[in-house]
N, C-alpha and C positions, 0 to 999 in steps of 0.2 A: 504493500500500500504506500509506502513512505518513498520508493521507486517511480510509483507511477504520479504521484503528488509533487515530487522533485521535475519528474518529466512535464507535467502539467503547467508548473511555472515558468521555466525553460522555453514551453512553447508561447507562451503568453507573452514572455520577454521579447523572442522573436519576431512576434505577431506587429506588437507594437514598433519595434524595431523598420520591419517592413514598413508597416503605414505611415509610420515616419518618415521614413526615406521614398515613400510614394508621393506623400505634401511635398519635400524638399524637388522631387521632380517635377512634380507640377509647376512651379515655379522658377528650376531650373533644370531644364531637360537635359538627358545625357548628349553627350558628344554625336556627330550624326557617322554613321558609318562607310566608309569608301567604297563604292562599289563598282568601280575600274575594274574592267578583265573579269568580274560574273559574267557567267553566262546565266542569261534569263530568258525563260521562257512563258510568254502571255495565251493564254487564251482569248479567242472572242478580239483579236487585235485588228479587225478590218476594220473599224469604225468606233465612236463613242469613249468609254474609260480606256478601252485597253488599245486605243492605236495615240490615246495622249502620253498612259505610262510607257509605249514603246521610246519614243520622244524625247520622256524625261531620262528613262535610264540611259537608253546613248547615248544624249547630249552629257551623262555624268561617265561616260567612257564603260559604259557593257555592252556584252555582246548579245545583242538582242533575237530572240528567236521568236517569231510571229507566228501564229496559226489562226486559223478563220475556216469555218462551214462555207465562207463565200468569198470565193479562191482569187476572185477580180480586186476585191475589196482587199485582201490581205496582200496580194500583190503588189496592189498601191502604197498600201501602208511599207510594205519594203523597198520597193524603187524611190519610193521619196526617202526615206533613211539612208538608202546609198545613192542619193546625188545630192545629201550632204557631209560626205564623206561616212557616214556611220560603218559600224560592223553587222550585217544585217542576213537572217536568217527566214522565209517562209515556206509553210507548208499548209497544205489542206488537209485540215481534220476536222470529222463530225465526232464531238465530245459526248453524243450521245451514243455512241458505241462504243463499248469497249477493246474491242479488235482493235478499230483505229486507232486510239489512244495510244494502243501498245506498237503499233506500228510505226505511228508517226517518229514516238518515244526512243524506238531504234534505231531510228533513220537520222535524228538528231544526237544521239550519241554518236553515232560513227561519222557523222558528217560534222557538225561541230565539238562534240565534248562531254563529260557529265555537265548539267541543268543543275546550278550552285542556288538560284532563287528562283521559283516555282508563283505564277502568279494566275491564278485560277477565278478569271474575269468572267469568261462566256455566262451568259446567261439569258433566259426567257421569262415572256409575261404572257396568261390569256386574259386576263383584265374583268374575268366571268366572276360572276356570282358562281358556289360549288355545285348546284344543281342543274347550272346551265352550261356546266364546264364539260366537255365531249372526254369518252375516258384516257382516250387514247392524247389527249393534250395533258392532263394531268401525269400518266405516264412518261411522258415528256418533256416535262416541268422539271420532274424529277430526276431526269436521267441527264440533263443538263446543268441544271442548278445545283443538284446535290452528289447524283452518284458520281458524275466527272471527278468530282476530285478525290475519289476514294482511284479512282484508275490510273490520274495525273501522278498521285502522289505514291502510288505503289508502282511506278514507274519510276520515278526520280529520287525518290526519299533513299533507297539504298545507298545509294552512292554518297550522300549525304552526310549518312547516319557510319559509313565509313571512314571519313575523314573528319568527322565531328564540326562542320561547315555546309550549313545552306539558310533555306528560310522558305519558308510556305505561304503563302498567302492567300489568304481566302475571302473575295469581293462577295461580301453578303449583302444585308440589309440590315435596317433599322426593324424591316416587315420581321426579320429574324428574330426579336425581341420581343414582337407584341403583335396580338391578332390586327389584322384591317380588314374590313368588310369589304368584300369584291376582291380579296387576296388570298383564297383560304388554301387556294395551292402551293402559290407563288409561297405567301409565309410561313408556309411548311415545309417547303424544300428549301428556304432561306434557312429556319429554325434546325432545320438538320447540317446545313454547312457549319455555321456558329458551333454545333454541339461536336460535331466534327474537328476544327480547330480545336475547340476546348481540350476533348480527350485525346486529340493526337499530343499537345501539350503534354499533356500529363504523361502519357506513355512517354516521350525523349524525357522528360524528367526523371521520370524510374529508371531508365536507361541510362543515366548519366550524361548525356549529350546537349550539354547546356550550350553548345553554340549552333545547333542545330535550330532555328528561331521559328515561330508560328505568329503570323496577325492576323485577327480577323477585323474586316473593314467593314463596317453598319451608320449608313448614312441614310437621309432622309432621303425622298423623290430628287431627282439629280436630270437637269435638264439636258437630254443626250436624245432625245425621240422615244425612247424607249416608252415614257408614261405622259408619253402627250394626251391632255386634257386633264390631268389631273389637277387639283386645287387643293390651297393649302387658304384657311378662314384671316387668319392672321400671321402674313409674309414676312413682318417687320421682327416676330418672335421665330417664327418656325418659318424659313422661305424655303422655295425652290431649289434645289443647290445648281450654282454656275459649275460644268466639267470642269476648267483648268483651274478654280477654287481649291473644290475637292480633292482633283489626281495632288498637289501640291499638297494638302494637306495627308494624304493617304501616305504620297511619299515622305514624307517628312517622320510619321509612322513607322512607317517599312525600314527607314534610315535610324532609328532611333532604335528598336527593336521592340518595341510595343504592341503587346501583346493582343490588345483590341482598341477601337477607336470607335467613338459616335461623332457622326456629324449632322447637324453643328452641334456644340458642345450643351445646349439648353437642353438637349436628350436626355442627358446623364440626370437631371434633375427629374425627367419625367421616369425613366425609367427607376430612380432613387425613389418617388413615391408610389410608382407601382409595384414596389416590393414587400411597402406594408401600408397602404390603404385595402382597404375590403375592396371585392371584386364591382358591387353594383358602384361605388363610387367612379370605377374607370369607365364605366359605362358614359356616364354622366359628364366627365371630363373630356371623353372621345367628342360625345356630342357638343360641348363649348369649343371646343377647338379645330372642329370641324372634319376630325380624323373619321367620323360616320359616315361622312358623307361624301370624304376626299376624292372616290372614284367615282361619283357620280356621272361627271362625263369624261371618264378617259377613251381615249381614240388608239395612245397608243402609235409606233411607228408604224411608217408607211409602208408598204411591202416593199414599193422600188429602193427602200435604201437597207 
């Protein structure tokens, strides 16, 4: 007893320790990280988050490896990197297969290298209410949103977890946090990426593989086409997010080695009282803030882009 009471203290110490030096971050962030000569590779890089973080990371000197379901699109995104000198890599993959995944993943080792930063962008929206949601889109929600990166990462993570050097990164949501009405696919294959980071975390933890890094990225509606028509009641608190806002903040994230990040930062308060207000209160606050009703008229991107 007088073992586990000693142990009990120890961790308290700890505890406090940590959140100590979690305040002391918040205020002064660690040092950002070089990421020169990574090889990274984006999914969903033809367009929208992941053909801005291709951008960011060459312009910070890595070797960028592109991939896209839409082969013209990710093309582009490569020939413009390499007619600004970048080091530039694309391939076509459908991330909702797993074959591909494991394909592409080989084809990128032997052509470029092991995949040191893993950045797991691709993603879809049906914009339905769940009953109006066709099954086979939901199936497909999933198999993008969430299961890719169980495939991505069992692709890349070895080599990783061998040299004790990479970093995972997983483009969720904020929908990953908390129901939205007219989202109940989307934020359930969001809510599985999230849990996903989380526990892969913990496994390099037990593992010892502390420089082995995980972030997951949970930002609000982000104006990229993706959730065109959606509404936010009160912009001035909770807006739209601007893409080169966010990629900069996400990167800044990824450079630091932070574990999770909400955008914008007034999330963390919302998500701090939905941790212990009672359930019918969030009801009630969804509806003041206009989160009931956000998708009322989304439209959503255009097919031709």
């Amino acid at each position: 007893m007088a073992n586990v009471l000693l142990e009990f203290v120890q961790t308290l110490f700890i505890v406090l320790l940590e959140t100590l030096k979690s305040v002391f971050r918040f205020f002064i962030p660690a040092a950002k990280k070089d990421v020169s000569g990574e090889i990274v590779f984006i999914s969903g890089a033809g367009s929208g988050l992941g053909k801005l973080m291709a951008f960011k990371f060459a312009q910070l000197g890595a070797i960028v490896v592109c991939s896209d379901i839409n082969e013209k699109a990710n093309d582009a995104t490569v020939e413009e990197l390499k007619s600004q000198g970048f080091n530039s890599h694309g391939y076509k993959c459908d991330v909702s297969k797993r074959e591909d995944i494991y394909r592409v993943a080989d084809l990128v080792k032997n052509d470029v290298g092991d995949v040191t930063i893993l950045v797991n962008n691709a993603g879809i929206v049906s914009g339905k209410k769940f009953l109006e949601t066709e099954d086979w889109m939901i199936q497909k929600t999933f198999e993008v949103n969430t299961m890719a990166h169980f495939w991505t990462t069992k692709a890349f993570l070895p080599s990783m977890i061998s040299k004790n050097h990479g970093h995972i990164v997983s483009i969720a949501s904020s929908a990953g946090l908390t129901g939205v009405n007219g989202l109940c696919d989307y934020c359930s294959s969001k809510f599985g990426a999230v849990g996903f980071d989380e526990s892969l975390r913990m496994e390099l933890y037990a593992l010892g593989k502390t420089d082995v890094h995980t972030t997951a990225i949970c930002p609000f509606y982000i104006n990229t086409g993706m959730f065109d028509g959606v509404q936010t009641r009160f912009p001035w608190i909770l807006p739209i997010l601007e893409p080169e806002w966010a990629v900069d903040k996400m990167m800044d994230a990824i450079r630091r080695n932070q574990p999770i990040i909400y955008l914008p930062r007034i999330l963390y308060f919302f998500f701090f009282l939905k941790g212990f207000l009672p359930c019918a209160t969030f009801f009630t606050l969804s509806d003041f803030f206009g989160a009931s009703n956000s998708m009322d008229n989304f439209k959503g991107r255009a097919k031709n882009q």
